[in-house]
N, C-alpha and C positions, 0 to 999 in steps of 0.2 A: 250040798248041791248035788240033784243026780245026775249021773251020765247024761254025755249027750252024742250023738251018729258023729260022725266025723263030719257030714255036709252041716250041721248046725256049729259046724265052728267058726264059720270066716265071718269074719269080723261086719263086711263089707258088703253091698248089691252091686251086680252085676254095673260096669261103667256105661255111664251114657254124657259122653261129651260134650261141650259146649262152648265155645268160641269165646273167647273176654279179650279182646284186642287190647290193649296199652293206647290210654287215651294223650293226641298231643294238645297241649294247651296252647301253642300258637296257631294252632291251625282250625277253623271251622270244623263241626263232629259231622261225621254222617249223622245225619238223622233217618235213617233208613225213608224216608216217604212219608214220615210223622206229620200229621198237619200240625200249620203255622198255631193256631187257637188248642186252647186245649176247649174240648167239651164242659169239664167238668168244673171250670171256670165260673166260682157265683158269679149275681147277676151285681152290677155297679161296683164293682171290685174298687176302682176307683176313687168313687167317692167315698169307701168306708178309710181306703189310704191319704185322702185330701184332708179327712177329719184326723188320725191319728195325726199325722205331721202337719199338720194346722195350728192344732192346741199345743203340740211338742218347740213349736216355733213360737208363736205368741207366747207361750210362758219362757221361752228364752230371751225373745228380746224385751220384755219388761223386764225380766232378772237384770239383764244386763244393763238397762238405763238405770234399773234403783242400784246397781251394784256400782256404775261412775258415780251416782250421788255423793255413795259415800265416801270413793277414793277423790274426789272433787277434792278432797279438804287442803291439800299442799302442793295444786296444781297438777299437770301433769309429769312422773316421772318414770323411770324404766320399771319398778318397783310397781309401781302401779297398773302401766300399761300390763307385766307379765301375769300381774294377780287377777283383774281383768279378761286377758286372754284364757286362764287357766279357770275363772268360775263361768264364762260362755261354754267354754267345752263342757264340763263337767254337768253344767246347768242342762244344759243339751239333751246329754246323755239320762239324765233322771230325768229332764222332761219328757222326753220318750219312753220311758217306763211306765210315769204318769199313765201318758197317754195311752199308751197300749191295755194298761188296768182299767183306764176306765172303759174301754170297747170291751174288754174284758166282762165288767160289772154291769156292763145292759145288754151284752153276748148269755149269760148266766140268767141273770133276770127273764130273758127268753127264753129260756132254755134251748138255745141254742148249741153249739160245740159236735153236730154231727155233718150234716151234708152225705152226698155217695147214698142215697134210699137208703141209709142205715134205720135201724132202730132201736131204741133203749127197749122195750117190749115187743111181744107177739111170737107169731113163730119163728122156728130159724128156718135160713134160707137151707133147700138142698144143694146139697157142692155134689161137681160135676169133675171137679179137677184133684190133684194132688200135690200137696205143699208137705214139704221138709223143716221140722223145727229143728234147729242149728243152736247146740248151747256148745262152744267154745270155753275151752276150759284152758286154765296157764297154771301148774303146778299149785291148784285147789285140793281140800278136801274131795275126795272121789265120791263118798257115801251124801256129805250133805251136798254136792253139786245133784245126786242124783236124786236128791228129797223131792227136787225144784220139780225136776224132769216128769220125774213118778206122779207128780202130783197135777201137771198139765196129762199127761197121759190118762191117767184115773178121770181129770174131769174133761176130756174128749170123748172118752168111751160111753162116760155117760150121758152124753148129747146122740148117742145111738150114732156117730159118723167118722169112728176110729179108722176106719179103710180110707179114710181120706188124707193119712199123715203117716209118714213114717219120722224116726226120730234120729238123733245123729250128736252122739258128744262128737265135737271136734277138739281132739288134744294138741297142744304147743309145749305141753308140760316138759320141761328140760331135765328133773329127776326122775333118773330111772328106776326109786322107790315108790314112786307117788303113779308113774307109767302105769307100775304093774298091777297097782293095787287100783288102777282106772279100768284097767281090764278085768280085773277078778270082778268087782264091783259091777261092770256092765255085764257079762256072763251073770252075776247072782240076780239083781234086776231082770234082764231077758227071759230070764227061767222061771221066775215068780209070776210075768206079766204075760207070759207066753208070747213073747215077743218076738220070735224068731220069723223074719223077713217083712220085720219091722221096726226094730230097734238095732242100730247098728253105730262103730267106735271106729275111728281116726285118728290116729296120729302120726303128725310129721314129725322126722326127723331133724329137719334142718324147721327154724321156725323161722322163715324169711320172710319178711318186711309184717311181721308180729300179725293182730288179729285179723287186718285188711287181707294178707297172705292167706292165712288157715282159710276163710269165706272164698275168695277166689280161684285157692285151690281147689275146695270143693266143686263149685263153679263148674270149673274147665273138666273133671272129673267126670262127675255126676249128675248136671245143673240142666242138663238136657233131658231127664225125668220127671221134671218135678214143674208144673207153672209156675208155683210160688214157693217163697222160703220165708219163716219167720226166725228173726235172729232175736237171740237170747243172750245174757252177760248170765255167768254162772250164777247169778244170787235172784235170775228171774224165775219169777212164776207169772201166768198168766191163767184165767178164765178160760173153759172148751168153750162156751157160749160167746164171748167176746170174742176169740178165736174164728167162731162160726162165723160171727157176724161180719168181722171186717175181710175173712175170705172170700164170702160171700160179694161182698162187694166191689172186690177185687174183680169177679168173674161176671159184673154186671158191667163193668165200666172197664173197659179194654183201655183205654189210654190212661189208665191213674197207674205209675212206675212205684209208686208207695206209699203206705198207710201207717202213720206213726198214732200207736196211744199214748197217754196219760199214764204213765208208769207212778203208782203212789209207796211212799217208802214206808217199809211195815216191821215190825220184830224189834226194832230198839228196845235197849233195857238201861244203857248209860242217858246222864242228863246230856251229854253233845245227840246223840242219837235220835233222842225223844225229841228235842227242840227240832232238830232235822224234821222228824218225821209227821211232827204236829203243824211246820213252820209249811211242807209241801203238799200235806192236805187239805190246811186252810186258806195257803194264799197262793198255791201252786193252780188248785184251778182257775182262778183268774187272770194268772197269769197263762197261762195258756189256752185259754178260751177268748183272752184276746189278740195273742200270737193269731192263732186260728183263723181271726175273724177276721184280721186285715191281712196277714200271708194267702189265706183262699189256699189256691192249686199252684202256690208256689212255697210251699212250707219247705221244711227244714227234719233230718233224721239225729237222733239222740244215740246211733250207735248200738239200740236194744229194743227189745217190746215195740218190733213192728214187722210188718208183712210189706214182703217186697217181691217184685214179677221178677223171677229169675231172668228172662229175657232180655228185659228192660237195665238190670243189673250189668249183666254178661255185654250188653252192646257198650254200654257208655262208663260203664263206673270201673275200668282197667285204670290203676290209679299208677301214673308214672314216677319215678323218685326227682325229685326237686334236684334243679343242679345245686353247686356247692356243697360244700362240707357240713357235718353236725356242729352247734346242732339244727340250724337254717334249710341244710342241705339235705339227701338222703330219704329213706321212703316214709311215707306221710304220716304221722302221728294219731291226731286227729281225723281223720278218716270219713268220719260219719258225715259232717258238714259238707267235704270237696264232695262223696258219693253223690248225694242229693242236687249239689248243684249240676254236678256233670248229667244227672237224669235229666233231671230237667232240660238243660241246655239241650240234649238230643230229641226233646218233645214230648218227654212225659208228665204228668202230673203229679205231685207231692203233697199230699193231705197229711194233715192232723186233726183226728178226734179227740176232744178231749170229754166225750160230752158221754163214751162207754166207760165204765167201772168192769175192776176186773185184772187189771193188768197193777204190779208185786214189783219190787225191787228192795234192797236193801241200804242201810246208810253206814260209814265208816265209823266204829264207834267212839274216835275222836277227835280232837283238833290236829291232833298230831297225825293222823292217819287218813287224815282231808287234806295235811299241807302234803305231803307225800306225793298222794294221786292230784294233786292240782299242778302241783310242782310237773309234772307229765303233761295233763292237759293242758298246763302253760306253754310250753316248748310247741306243742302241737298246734294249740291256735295262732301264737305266734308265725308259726312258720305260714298261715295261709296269705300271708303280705304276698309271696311267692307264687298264689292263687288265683290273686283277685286281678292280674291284666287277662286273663283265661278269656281267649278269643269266642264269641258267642254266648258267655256265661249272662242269663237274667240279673239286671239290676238287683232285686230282691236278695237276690244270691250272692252278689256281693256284698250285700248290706248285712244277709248273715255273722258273713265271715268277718266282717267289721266289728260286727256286737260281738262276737267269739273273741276277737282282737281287745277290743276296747272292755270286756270284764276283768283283764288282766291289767291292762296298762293304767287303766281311770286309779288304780292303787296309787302307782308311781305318784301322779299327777295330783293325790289327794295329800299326798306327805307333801309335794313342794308345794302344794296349797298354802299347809298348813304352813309350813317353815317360811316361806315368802308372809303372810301372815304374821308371822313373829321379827322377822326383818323390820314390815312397818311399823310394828309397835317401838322397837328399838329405834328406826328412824326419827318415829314421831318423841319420845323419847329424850334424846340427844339432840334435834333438830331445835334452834328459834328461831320463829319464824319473824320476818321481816313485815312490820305492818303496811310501811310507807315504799316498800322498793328502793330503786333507783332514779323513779320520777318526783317530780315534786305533785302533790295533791295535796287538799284540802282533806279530806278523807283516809282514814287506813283501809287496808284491805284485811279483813279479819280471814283468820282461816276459818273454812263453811265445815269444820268438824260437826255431824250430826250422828250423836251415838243413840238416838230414837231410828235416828232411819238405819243403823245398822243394825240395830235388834228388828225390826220391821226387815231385814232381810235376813235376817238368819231364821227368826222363826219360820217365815216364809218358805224359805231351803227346807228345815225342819217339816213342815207343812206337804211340802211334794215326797219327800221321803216317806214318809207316816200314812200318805194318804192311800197308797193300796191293801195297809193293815186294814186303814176302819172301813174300806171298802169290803174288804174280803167279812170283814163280822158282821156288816151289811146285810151281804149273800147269805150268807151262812143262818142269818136269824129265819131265812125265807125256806131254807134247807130242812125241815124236821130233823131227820135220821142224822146230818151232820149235825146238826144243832144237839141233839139227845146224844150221840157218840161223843160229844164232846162236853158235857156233863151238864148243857145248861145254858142261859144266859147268863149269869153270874163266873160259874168258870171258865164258860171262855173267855170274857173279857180279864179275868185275872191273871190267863196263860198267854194272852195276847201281851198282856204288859210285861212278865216274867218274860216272854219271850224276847220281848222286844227292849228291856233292861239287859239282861245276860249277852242276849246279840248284839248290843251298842256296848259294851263294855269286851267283848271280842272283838270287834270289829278295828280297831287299832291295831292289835295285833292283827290279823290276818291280814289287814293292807301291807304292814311291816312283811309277814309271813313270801306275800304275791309279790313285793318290792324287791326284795333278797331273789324270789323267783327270775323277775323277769332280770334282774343286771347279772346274774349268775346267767342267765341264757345267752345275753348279748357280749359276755366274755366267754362266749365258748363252751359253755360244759353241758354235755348232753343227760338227759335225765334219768338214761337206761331205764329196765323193766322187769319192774319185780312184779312178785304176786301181792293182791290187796287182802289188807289183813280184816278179815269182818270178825273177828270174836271181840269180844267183849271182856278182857280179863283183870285180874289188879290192877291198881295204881300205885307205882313203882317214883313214892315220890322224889327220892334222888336223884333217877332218870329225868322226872317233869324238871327238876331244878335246873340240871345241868342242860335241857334243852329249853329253858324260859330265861333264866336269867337275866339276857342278852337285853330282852324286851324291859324286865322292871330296871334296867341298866339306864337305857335311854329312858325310861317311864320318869325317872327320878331326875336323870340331866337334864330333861325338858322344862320340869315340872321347877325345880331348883333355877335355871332362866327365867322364865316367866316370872316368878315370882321376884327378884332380882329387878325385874324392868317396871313391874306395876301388879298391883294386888288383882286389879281390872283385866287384864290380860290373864291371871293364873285362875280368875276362877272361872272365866268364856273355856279354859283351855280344860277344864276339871272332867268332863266326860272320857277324852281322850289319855290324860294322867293317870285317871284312877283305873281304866282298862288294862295299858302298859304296869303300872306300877303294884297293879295284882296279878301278872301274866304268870306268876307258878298256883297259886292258889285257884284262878280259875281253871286253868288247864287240866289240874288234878280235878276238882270238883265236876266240869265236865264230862271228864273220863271217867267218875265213877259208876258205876253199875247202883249202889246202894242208895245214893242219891236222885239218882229217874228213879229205880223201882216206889220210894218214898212217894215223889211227886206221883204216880201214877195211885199209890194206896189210898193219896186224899182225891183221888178226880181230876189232877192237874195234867195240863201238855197231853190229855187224851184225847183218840178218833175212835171216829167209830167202827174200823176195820179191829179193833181191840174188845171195844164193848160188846160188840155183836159183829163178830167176824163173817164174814162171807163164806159160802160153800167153798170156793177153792180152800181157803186160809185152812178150814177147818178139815180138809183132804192133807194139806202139809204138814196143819199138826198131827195128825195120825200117824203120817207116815215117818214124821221124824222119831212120833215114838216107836213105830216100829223098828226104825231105824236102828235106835239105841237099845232097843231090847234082841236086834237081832233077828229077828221076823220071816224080813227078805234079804237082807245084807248078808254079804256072804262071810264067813269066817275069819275076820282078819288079827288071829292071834299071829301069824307072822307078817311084819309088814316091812320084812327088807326083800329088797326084789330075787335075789337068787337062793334066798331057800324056801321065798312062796313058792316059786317057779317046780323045787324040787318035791316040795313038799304036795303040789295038786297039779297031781296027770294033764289032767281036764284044760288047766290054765296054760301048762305048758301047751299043750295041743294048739290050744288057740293062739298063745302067742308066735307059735312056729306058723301054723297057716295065715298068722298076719303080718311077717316078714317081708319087707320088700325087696324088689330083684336084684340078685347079684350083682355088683361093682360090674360095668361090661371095662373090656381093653380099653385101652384110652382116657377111662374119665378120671375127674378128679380121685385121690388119694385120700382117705381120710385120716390122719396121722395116728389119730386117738384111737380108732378101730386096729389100725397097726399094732402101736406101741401094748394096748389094752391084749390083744392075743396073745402076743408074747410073755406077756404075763402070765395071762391066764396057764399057758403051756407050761411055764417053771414052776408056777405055783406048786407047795405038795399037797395043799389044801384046800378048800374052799375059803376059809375061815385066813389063812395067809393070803390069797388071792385079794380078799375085799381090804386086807390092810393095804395090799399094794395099788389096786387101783385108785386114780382120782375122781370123780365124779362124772367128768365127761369120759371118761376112758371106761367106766364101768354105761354109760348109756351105751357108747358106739359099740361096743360087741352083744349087747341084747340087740341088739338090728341083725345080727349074724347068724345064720347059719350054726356055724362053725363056732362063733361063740358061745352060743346057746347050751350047744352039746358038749362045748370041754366044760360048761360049769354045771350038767347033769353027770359028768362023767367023775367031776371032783369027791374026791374022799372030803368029809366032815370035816377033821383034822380040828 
């Protein structure tokens, strides 16, 4: 890397402040003077909401008459009233999914999913303003976080309108290994792209109330430069054209608070991965071009891949910590959801396009590494019960946070389905019934058992479930390039069924998975915050064992009842057996790498960001090969933080001018800065020194001054 002046070292641009007040939820928001309507409001909003829950209703309450039909058979009891109660909700809930798919599937059909004078073609708008891309980083790979960055960067510039962005890792990252090597790393980037008082690196020391904190301390920082900010999760990329376009329209439409896209998930190489990434191309737009069409300018933020009015952020989205304890209590998990409502609430608009391509994410490459990060965003949506009396909050808004609620809890409620379920079979079972009663009659009273009208409801159920797949293959035949990315009329519907085989054969397990989630939340135990693991590596099947077993445990005790009660009962229950009772062998096979690569060699669980990738994609892959070859990445044969430090001037330099200000009199003590110096002073070595420190104790004195210089000043040893 060559030299650089000592003014191209800091880290940072000049601060320019910004106000984020801490919003209270019992009390009415200012809305600064926001009119009551939003402008950007389609026309009959309305009535496209009367239809969604229309059809979401009507198919509830005929569920729920065929569904007494056939609890009718042995009168009414408690047993039945609960099973009852439990397929209304449940019914409910997939009929609104229904519904929403199908607004979705003549949203599509139209080619609808824009609104805000966007446009999928023509020219782009010229921007007049300036928007900061924000990728937040948490003790990630530094080089391939910067793949992502490099690679929106590269395709801004070539939209000719690079002066209208500057760029910003934001670090949370807690190892002081992975710190330094985010700095080395941003310094080699900078220098490649010529980025200097354009690309610029943050990191907090205290990483308080996690990624909601990093954003709004930027915010209050800096948030006064910029009109707009697009936030990023480390594994985004995004389109400069798509970019263009919804900034653009940011700066036509003054009262729209944020612009959420269609984030499509790309790179799988394991069969969990591919299913992922094939299951949200093909039925993801539907699903969200029906979200779209009936939320209007009262949509909903996904946390990533969207453009937001900094102002509009800074006034109303100061997110306050929930009273009580963890894990219910304390500051907000989930984030993205309360933000959008609190915009709103103060008078902004909240769109969703799903109708631009262009916008990248990544998918976890296992079951295991989905229960992990759900197990998080469990805790999180849970806690917006906390949310929803939020004085002035949109209806809609609360409905969000309901469906946020209700993806997690509909688990619980589908096992005691099922086990209540299994209850009346043993009921029925063990019960005889009385033909004559207590009265005297002419007549017996036969029980009105009708196992026609219960296959006539289950298929039924089966029917609403299934039905936004053949929707989506619908669309899709209407699509060309989707239809051609994905190998065909013939292979898609072969990957729609593989998909939707493999997925119902999970699908027990992950309710088990989300069930274990939420009663471990509601006994207390917080979910902490690790980093998300995206590679892709072995299958370690002793590991899968000892983390399945539990499932084919119950797979077998279920399946060994059933069968015990009625032949009839074990083979209704056979979808859900054979799921639990192969939960090691799927687990492994999902996680392998060699098994999607397979499915991809014959044409299967393919899109067409694969087969013919898009310009960005093909800017990532470069760069990642450059990456690995070294290209622009800076030198990382050392990658322990204090003899990178000693070993490039350059870095030390910069990490000294991005030190924050000395401890003043009075404030808090940092113990580990303490204890960590003191060390460092006895140490005779360098090499003695990092045996003594512990991990936090070796971060708090890279924040130092004085620490910095006793471990430049250390002998090797």
């Amino acid at each position: 890397m060559s030299a650089m002046a000592s003014s191209d070292l800091a880290f940072l641009p000049p601060e320019a402040p910004l106000a984020m007040p801490v919003q209270d939820l019992r009390h009415a928001p200012d809305r600064h003077d926001h009119a009551a309507s939003l402008a950007t409001r389609p026309p009959l909003l309305w009535l496209r909401r009367l239809f969604v829950f229309g059809v979401a209703a009507g198919l509830t309450i005929f569920g729920a008459y065929e569904m007494n039909l056939v609890l009718n058979s042995m009168g009414v009891s408690t047993l039945g009233v609960v099973v009852l109660g439990l397929f209304v909700t449940l019914g409910a809930w997939i009929s609104l999914s229904f519904a929403s798919c199908l607004a979705g599937f003549l949203s599509l059909l139209t080619r609808g999913g824009l609104g805000l004078g966007i446009t999928r073609d023509g020219p782009l708008p010229v921007l007049s303003s300036r928007t900061a891309i924000l990728m937040p980083t948490y003790n990630e790979d530094p080089e391939r976080v910067l793949v992502g960055l490099k690679s929106i960067y590269d395709s801004l510039a070539a939209t000719g309108q690079l002066d209208a962005f500057h760029f910003f890792m934001l670090s949370d990252t807690t190892d002081p290994d992975v710190w330094v090597q985010e700095e080395r790393a941003m310094l080699a980037f900078r220098d490649a792209v010529r980025g200097q008082g354009r690309v610029f690196y943050r990191r907090r020391a205290k990483n308080i109330d996690r990624k909601a904190g990093n954003l709004g301390e930027w915010v209050r920082r800096f948030g006064g430069a910029y009109e707009n900010m697009l936030t990023l999760d480390a594994d985004s990329i995004m389109d400069g054209a798509l970019i263009i376009r919804i900034v653009g329209a940011m700066e036509r439409n003054p009262g729209v608070g944020l612009i959420q896209t269609l984030p499509v998930i790309v790179g799988g190489s394991t069969l969990f991965a591919r299913m992922q990434q094939f299951a949200g191309r093909i039925y993801g737009p539907l699903i969200a071009y029906g979200i779209a069409w009936w939320h209007g300018s009262e949509g909903n933020y996904w946390g990533h891949n969207a453009v937001i009015r900094t102002r509009a952020f800074a006034e109303q989205a100061g997110l306050p910590h929930l009273p009580g304890r963890k894990p219910f209590g304390g500051h907000i998990l989930s984030h993205d959801f309360v933000e959008a409502a609190l915009m709103r609430r103060g008078g902004w608009a909240i769109h969703m396009v799903p109708g631009l391509f262009g916008s990248y994410e990544e998918s976890p490459p296992s079951l295991t590494d989905v229960a992990i990060r759900d197990r998080r965003w469990c805790q999180g949506n849970l806690q917006h019960y906390k949310v929803l009396p939020t004085r002035g909050m949109a209806w809609v808004s609360r409905l969000h946070m309901l469906m946020g609620i209700g993806s997690y809890i509909t688990s619980p409620l589908w096992l005691l389905f099922l086990l209540c379920g299994i209850a009346i079979s043993l009921q029925s079972h063990f019960y005889r019934p009385e033909y004559f009663g207590t009265t005297k009659s002419l007549y017996p009273r036969w029980p009105q058992v009708d196992p026609v009208q219960a296959k006539y409801v289950f298929f039924g159920t089966m029917a609403i479930l299934l039905a936004p797949k053949a929707l989506a293959f619908i669309a899709t035949l209407f699509d060309r390039m989707t239809l051609r990315g994905s190998g065909g009329v013939i292979r898609l519907a072969v990957s729609i069924v593989l998909e939707t085989v493999i997925g119902g054969l999970i699908a027990p397990i992950a309710m088990l998975i989300h069930t274990s989630g939420v009663i471990s939340i509601l006994l207390g135990r917080d979910s902490g915050w690790n980093a998300q693991n995206r590679d892709a590596g072995g299958v370690d099947l002793r590991e899968v064992a000892r983390g399945y077993w539990v499932y084919t445990a119950i797979g077998l005790l279920m399946a060994a009842a059933a069968w015990i009660v009625s032949e009839a009962l074990f083979l209704w229950m056979t979808p859900v057996l054979i799921g639990l009772a192969l939960a090691i062998p799927l687990a492994a096979m999902t996680a392998s790498r060699d098994v999607g690569l397979w499915l991809r060699s014959i044409g299967l669980l393919t899109i067409a960001e694969e087969t013919d990738p898009p310009p960005i994609l093909r800017i990532a892959e470069r760069n990642d090969l450059a990456c690995s070859q070294r290209e622009y990445a800076a030198d990382v044969s050392v990658d322990e933080a204090f003899h990178a430090l000693r070993h490039d001037p350059v870095l030390l330099g910069a990490h000294k001018a991005a030190l924050p200000q000395p401890r003043e009199r009075g404030a808090a003590i940092d113990a580990n800065l303490l204890v960590g110096l003191v060390k460092l002073r006895e140490a005779p070595s360098l090499n003695a020194a990092l045996d003594a420190l512990s991990r936090q104790e070796k971060a708090a004195v890279l924040t130092s001054a004085e620490g910095v210089d006793l471990v430049a000043s250390l002998p090797e040893g």
